[in-house]
N, C-alpha and C positions, 0 to 999 in steps of 0.2 A: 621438606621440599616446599618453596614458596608456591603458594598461588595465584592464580590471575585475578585481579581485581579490576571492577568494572566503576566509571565515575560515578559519583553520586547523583551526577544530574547531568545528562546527555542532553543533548542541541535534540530542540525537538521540532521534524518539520511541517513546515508551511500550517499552523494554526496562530488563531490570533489569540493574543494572553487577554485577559482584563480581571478585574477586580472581584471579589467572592460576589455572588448576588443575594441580595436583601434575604434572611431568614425568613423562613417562614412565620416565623410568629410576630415578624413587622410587619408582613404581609396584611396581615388578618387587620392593622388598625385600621386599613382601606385605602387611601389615594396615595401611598407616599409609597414611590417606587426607588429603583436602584439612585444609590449615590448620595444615604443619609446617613450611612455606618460609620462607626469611628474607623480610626485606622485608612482608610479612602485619602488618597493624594490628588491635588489638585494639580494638572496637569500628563499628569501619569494615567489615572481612573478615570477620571470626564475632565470636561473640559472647563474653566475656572469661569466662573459669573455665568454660566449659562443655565436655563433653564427647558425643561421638553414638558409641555402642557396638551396632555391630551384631551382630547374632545367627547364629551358622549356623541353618540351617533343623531346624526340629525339638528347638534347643536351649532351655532353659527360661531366660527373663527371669530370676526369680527367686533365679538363682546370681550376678547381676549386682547385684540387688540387696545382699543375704548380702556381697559385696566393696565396696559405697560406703559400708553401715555398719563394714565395716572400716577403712576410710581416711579417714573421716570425712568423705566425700561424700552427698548425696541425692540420692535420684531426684526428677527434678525434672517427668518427662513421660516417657509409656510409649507405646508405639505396638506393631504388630505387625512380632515379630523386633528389634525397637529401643529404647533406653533412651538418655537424657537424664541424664549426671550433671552438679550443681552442685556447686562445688569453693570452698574457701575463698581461692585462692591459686591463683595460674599455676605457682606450682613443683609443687603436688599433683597439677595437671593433666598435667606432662610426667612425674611419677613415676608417674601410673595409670595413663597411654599405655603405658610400657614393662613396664611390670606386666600389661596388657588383652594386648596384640599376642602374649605367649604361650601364653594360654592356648588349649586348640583348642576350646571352643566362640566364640570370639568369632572372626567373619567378616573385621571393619575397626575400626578408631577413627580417629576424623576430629572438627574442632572443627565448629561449628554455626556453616555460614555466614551469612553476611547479605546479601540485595538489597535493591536500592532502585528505587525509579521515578527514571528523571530527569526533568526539566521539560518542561510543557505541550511539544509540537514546535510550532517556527516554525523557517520553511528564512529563514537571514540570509544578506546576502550585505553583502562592504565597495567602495562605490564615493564612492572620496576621501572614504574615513572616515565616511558615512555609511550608516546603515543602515537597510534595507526590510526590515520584514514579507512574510510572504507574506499575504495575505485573501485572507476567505472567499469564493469564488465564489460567482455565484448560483444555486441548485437548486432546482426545483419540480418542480408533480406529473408523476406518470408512471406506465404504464396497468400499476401491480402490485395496486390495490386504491385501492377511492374514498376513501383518508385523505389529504387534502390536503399532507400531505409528503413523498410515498413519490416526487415526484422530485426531493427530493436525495438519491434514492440512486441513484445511474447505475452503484453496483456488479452492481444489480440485472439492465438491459437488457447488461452486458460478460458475465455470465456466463450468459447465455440464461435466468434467472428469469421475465423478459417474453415468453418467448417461448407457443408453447401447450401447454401442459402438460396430464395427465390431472388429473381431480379429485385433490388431496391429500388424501393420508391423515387422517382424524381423529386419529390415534394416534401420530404417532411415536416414535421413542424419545424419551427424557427427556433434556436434554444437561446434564453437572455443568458450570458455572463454577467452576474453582479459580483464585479472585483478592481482588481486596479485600471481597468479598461484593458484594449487587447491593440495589438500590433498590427490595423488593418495593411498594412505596406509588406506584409510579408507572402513571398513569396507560397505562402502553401496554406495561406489564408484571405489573399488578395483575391478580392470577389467575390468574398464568402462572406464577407463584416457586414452588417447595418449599424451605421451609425445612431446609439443612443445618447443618453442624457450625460453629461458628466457633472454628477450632483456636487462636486467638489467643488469645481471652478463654473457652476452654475451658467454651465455650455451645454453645445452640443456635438462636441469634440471628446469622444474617449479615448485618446491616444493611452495607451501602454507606458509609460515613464518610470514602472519598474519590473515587470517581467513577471508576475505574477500568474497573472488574467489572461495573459498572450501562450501562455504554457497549457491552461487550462481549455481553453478554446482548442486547441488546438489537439488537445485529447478529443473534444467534443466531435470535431467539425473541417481537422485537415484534410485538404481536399485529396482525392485518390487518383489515382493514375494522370498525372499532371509530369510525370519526370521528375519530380519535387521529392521531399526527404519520404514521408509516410502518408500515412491517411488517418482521419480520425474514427469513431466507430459509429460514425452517421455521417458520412463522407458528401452526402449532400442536403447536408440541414445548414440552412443560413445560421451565422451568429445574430446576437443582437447586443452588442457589447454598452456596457453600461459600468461607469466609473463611480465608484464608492470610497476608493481608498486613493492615500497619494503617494508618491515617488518615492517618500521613506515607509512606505506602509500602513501608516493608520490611517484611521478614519474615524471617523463620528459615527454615532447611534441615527443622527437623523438624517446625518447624509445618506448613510445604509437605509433605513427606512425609505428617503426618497426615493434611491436606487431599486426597490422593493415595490413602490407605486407605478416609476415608469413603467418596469419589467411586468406588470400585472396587464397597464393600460395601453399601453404601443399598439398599433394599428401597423403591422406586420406582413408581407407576403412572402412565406406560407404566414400563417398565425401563428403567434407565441404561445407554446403550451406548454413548455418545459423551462425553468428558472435554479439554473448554478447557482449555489452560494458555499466555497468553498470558504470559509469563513465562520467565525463565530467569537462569543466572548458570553459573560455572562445575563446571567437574567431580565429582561427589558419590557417592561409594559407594551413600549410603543412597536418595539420587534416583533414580539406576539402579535399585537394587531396586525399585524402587516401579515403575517403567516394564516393569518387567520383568514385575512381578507384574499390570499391567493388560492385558500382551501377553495373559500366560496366562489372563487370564479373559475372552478374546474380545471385549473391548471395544475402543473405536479409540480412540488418545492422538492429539489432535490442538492441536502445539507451533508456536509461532513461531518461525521461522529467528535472527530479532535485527537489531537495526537499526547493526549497526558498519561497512557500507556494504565488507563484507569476504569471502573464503571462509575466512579463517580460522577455527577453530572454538573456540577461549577460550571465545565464547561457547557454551557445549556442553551445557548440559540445562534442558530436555530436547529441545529444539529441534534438535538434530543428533545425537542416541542415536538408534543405528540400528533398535532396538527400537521408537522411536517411529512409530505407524501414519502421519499425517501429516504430515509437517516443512514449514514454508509459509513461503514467499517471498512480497513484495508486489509489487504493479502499480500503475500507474498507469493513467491514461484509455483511454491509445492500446496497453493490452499492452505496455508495457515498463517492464523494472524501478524501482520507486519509488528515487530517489536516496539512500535511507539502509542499503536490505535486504540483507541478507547473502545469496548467491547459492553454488552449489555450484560449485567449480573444473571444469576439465575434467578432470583426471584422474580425480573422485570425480563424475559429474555426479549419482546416486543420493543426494549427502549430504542435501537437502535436494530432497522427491521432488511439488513439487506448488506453487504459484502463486495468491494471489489478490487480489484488488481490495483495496488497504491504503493508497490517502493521498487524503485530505480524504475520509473515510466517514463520513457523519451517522446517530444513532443517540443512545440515551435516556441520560439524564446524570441525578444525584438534583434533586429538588426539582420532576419534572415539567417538568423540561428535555429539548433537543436541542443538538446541537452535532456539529460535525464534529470530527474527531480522524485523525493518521497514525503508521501503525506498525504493524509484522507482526503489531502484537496487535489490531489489528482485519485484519488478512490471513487470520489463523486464525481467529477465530469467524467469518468467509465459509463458510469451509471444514468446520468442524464445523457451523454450518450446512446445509448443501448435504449434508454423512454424514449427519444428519439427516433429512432430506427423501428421499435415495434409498433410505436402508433402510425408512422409511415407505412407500415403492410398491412394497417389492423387500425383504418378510422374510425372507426364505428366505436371504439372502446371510449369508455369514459372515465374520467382521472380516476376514479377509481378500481373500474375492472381492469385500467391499464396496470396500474399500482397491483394490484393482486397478482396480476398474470405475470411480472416479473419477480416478484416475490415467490411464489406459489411453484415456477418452474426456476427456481434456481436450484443448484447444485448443493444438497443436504454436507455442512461441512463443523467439524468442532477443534480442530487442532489450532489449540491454543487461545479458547474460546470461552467462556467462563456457560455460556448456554449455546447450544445445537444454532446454528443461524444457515444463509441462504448465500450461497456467492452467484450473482447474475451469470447468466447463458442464456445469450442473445440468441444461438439457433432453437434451442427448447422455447424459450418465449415467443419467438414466431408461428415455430410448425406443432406446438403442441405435443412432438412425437419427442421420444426420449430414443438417443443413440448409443450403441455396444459398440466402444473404443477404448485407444487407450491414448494418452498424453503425454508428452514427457521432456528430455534435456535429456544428453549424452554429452558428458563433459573430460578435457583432459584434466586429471587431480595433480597435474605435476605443477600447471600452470592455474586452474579452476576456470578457463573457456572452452571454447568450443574445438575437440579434434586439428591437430592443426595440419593445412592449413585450411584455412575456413571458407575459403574460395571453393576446396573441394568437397561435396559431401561424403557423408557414411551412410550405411542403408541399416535402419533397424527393422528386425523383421517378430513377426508373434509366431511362434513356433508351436505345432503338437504334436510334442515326440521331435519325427524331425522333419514333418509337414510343416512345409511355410504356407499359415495362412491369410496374412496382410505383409506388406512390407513397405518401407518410404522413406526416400532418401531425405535428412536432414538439410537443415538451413545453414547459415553460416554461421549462426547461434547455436546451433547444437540442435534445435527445436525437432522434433517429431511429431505427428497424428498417423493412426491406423486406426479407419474406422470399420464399420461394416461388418466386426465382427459377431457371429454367433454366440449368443448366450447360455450361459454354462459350460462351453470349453474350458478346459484346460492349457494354459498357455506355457513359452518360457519366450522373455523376449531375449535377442542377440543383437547383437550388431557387426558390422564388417565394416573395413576402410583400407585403404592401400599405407601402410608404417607403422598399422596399429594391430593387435591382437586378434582376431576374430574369435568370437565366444560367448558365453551366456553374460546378460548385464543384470538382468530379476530371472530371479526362481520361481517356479511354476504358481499359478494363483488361477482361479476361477473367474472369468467375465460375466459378472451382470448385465444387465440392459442400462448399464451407465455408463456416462466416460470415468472410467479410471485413470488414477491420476489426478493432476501431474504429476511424475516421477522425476528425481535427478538421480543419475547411472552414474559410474567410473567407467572410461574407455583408458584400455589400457596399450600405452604406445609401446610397441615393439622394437625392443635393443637387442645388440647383439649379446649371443648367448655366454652366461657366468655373468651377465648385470642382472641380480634378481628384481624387480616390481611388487610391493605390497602395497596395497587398495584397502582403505575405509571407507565405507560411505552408508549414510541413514536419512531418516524423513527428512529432517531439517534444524534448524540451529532457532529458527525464530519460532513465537517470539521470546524476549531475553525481558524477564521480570526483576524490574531493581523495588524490591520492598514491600509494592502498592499492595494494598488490598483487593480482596475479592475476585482472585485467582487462585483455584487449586493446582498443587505441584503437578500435576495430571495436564494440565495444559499448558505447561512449558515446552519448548525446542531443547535438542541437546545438543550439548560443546564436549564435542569428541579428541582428542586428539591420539596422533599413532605414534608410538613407543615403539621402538628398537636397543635391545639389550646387548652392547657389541663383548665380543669372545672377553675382552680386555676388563671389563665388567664396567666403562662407561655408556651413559643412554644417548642417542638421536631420537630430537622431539624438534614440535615445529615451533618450539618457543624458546628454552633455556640453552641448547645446543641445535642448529639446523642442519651441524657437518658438513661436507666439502665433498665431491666428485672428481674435482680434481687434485686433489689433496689426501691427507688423511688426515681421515680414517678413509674415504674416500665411500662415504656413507652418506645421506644426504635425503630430510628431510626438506622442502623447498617453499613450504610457503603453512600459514595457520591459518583454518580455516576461519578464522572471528575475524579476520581483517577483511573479508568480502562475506562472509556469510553464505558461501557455497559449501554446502553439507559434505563432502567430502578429501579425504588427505590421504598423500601417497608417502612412503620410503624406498629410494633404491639403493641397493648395496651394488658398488660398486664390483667391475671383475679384479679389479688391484686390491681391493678390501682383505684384513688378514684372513685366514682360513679359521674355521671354528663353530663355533654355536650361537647363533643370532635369533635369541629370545622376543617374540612378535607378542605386542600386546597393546590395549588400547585402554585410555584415561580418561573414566567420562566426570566432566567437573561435578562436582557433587554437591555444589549451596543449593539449596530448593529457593533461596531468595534470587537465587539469577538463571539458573538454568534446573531443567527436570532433573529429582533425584533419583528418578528409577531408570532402568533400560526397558520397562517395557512399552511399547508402543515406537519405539528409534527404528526399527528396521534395520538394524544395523549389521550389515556383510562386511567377510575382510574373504578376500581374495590373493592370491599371489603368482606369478608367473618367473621364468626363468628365458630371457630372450624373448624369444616369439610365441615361448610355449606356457600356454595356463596352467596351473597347479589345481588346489583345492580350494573351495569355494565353501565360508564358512559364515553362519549365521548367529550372531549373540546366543544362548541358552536361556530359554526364560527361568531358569534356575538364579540367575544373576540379578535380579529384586534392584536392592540399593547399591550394590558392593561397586566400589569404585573403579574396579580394573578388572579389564578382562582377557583375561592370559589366551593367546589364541595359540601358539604353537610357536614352535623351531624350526628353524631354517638353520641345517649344519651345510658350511659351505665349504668343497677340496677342489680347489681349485677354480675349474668352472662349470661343478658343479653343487647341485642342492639337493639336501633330502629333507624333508616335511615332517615333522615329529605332530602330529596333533595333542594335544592339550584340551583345549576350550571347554575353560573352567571358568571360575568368577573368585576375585578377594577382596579384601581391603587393603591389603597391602599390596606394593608393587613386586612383581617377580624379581 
């Protein structure tokens, strides 16, 4: 039997690429920074005849100049402690290098690197050569504010923004965007922008020209209850947008850098204290300084980890400079690592010091747009976000007891994590207090959205025994909170809705004084009776390791899929056969769960389907290079129903280690009806 094979190299989103950074052992010969290595492309890695001459502190630009009219170089762009020489020739360039490196007020020389954005992210995957998108799931409202798109953002309810929060600050700080500039003309950020620098066309005009920085703002700082699509998660922190990069995406080392100056010195109202940089590339003298110089002016640098699905750090600024106040890793739904995000190793678990909601987050696009987007660059405007909002309740903190206090109360999380790390919650970080709840998604597995239809809600309730002790109707996302709940109960959550099944969706657990969760459920839609429903569903699918190192198989996602053995002795899967409903076999599995990455898949047997013995089993892929090779830690239930009516409710066997399948039982079908043979066993081989 073929297997699913994954590309070699998936579209990786919203980071910027650039060139390996200078070893450490050129390091050590002293002034000679990024962009002397063999192998470096000119044009591609920095930018051709130019040169970045850093300053020691205190030294005068002006001697720097005094030597480019010597050499017959220009200053081409001055920054603080930094000059920009342009050179007629690459050979002038490597003669003022060794001319620059001696004298002693000059700190570094290094060329002017270049990043780029890579393309839109889509997670592909190759099954016999063809290939799936991932779609857009479906998101609606959700109780952050009456603007009818605030639920598709479910980063919102993962990191307790939904939860009850004190009145927010009128005032908080001002957050800079350093990125492509942002879309002040849109409709759900109109008002919101201060216009900064735009270091590119050496204005002070940051328009948006490629959608970048307009998406990320817009995580940070879309305004709320305006009738508008969403809100951001500091819904009234001014932007201060500032232009680093251009319309196709790159930018320079010392445009960034400048960008990095304004956003430090702007004269602000509220004051600038929190600085995005969703962004990075490799190793850079003059970017350091600059990180350095925002440590010391008690602002928070809040950087994206990078999407090389790695702990290596290549990709290094400023997203893993230990200087930087937040360095952020993304998540997915269920708290576990988005399958592209760089993660800190275990020996370093500190590289990268903080966690947040980073694939499919919707948010303002130019032109009075919405869209979702993934990538630790919207991980970090969550999180520059959220510094936002807590210094707004809580001025008194200083960039670094702010910096602690959202670290220190983040959500303790490891799935899929190479070291234990922190995913941000913004109501812990305010009120100090820790809440007994529970989080989750209630999704239909036939389609992987929400109950249909999504207009109307389902009520999920926590059950003891058959005491309902919370209860709360869903969004049009599927979304749930139940908070309030008593610690150490014994729960079972259910749910109800008018088409669909009412019954248990998790099996009993014990509540901490934590939120539990997020959880993704199967709700199962009620047919009429002799169409049987089988349900698989577990933690999660992300994230998907192609190779990298310094990941244990332990902190993989699993790719499940659900097997049906028809009377005839052929199989319904949601890959090599999906069958037909209205046809025969009239058996039909309808969708695979790797084409959206919603942890869950259904099979129905149809009431035309022949009569017989229909062997139920599930297929967990088994490369440890792509997905987890054990089932333990999957969570993984198979449930089955017949019409309206629920059947048996069945949970993996932790006897089932590596083994690749796991036999769950028999469904013998006469007519229209079904009986249940249990099994639930584990092999290597298929039944």
């Amino acid at each position: 039997m073929k297997k699913k094979m994954l590309l070699a190299a998936m579209a990786l989103p919203f980071l910027f690429s650039m060139a390996s950074p200078i070893p450490a052992s050129e390091l050590t010969k002293g002034k000679i920074g990024f962009g002397f290595d063999p192998g470096l492309v000119a044009g591609k890695d920095y930018v051709e005849k130019q040169l970045v001459v850093g300053m020691k502190k205190g030294m005068a630009i002006q001697s720097i100049e005094s030597f480019a009219l010597s050499t017959g170089a220009r200053v081409a762009k001055e920054i603080e402690n930094a000059v920009l020489l342009s050179f007629d020739s690459e050979q002038a360039v490597i003669e003022a290098a060794n001319k620059l490196i001696a004298r002693p007020d000059v700190a570094f020389v290094e060329r002017n690197g270049i990043m780029r954005i890579p393309p839109k992210p889509t997670l592909q995957d190759i099954k016999n050569e063809k290939k799936n998108s991932v779609t857009t799931k479906g998101m609606s409202p959700l109780s952050v504010s009456p603007d009818a798109g605030t639920g598709y953002q479910w980063h919102q309810t993962v990191i307790r923004k939904t939860a009850a929060l004190p009145a927010l600050s009128a005032t908080p700080p001002t957050v800079a965007v350093v990125d492509t500039g942002v879309d002040y003309t849109h409709p759900d950020l109109a008002g919101q922008v201060i216009l900064g620098k735009n270091c590119v066309a050496n204005s002070m005009d940051p328009f948006d020209d490629n959608g970048h920085g307009t998406h990320v703002a817009g995580i940070i700082a879309a305004k709320g209850g305006n009738g508008q699509y969403g809100e951001g998660v500091s819904p009234n922190s001014k932007i201060l947008a500032v232009k680093v990069l251009s319309a196709e995406g790159w930018g320079t080392w010392f445009d960034i850098a400048c960008g990095m100056d304004y956003a430090r010195t702007a004269a602000t109202i509220p004051a600038t204290k929190v600085i995005n940089m969703s962004l990075g590339g490799g190793y850079s003298e003059l970017i350091h300084s600059k990180v350095v110089a925002i440590k010391s002016a008690g602002k928070v640098l809040v950087a994206a980890a990078g999407n090389s699905d790695t702990a290596d750090t290549t990709y290094a600024q400023p997203g893993a400079d230990p200087d930087t106040a937040l360095r952020v890793m993304a998540t997915e739904e269920n708290d576990c690592r988005a399958w592209f995000s760089n993660f800190s190793p275990v020996a370093t678990p500190g590289q990268y010091n903080i966690a947040a909601p980073g694939w499919e987050i919707p948010s303002t696009v130019p032109g009075a747009g919405f869209e979702p987007m993934s990538g630790t660059s919207m991980a970090s405007p969550v999180v520059a976000g959220a510094a936002a909002l807590v210094w707004g309740q809580l001025p008194t903190l200083t960039r670094e007891t702010l910096v602690s206090r959202l670290v220190a109360n983040g959500k303790v999380i490891n799935c899929g994590f190479a070291a234990t790390t922190k995913r941000v919650d913004v109501s812990k970080a305010i009120t100090g207090a820790s809440e007994t709840a529970i989080v989750g998604r209630v999704l239909d597995p036939f389609t992987g959205k929400a109950p249909s239809p999504p207009t109307v809600p389902a009520t999920v309730q926590a059950l003891n025994g058959t005491t309902v002790l919370k209860s709360d109707a869903t969004n049009t996302a599927g979304s749930y909170e139940m908070t309030g709940l008593t610690a150490g109960t014994a729960i079972t959550v259910a749910g109800t809705k008018t088409g669909y099944i009412p019954g248990k969706l998790r099996s009993a657990t014990s509540v901490a004084s934590i939120v539990l969760g997020p959880f993704t459920d199967a709700f199962f839609k009620a047919r009429p009776a002799g169409n049987a429903t089988i349900t698989v569903d577990w933690k999660t699918t992300q994230p998907i390791v192609r190779g990298v190192t310094g990941m244990a198989d332990s902190k993989l996602g699993w790719e499940l899929d659900l097997y049906v053995k028809l009377p005839s002795g052929s199989y319904v899967d949601p890959y090599f056969n999906n069958g037909d409903l209205t046809g025969a076999p009239y058996v039909m599995n309808p969708r695979d769960t790797y084409n959206d990455l919603e942890p869950l898949e259904t099979v129905v047997i149809g009431s035309a389907a022949e009569n017989g013995v229909y062997k139920v089993f599930v297929d967990k892929y088994p490369y440890s290079s792509t997905f987890n090779p054990s089932w333990t830690g999957s969570g993984a239930s198979v449930q089955w129903a017949n019409g309206g009516t629920l059947g048996a409710f069945y949970t993996v066997p932790a006897t089932c280690d590596t083994n690749e399948y796991w036999y769950v039982g028999d469904l013998t079908k006469t007519g229209t009806s079904y009986t249940w043979t249990n099994q639930n066993v584990c092999s290597a081989t298929m039944p």
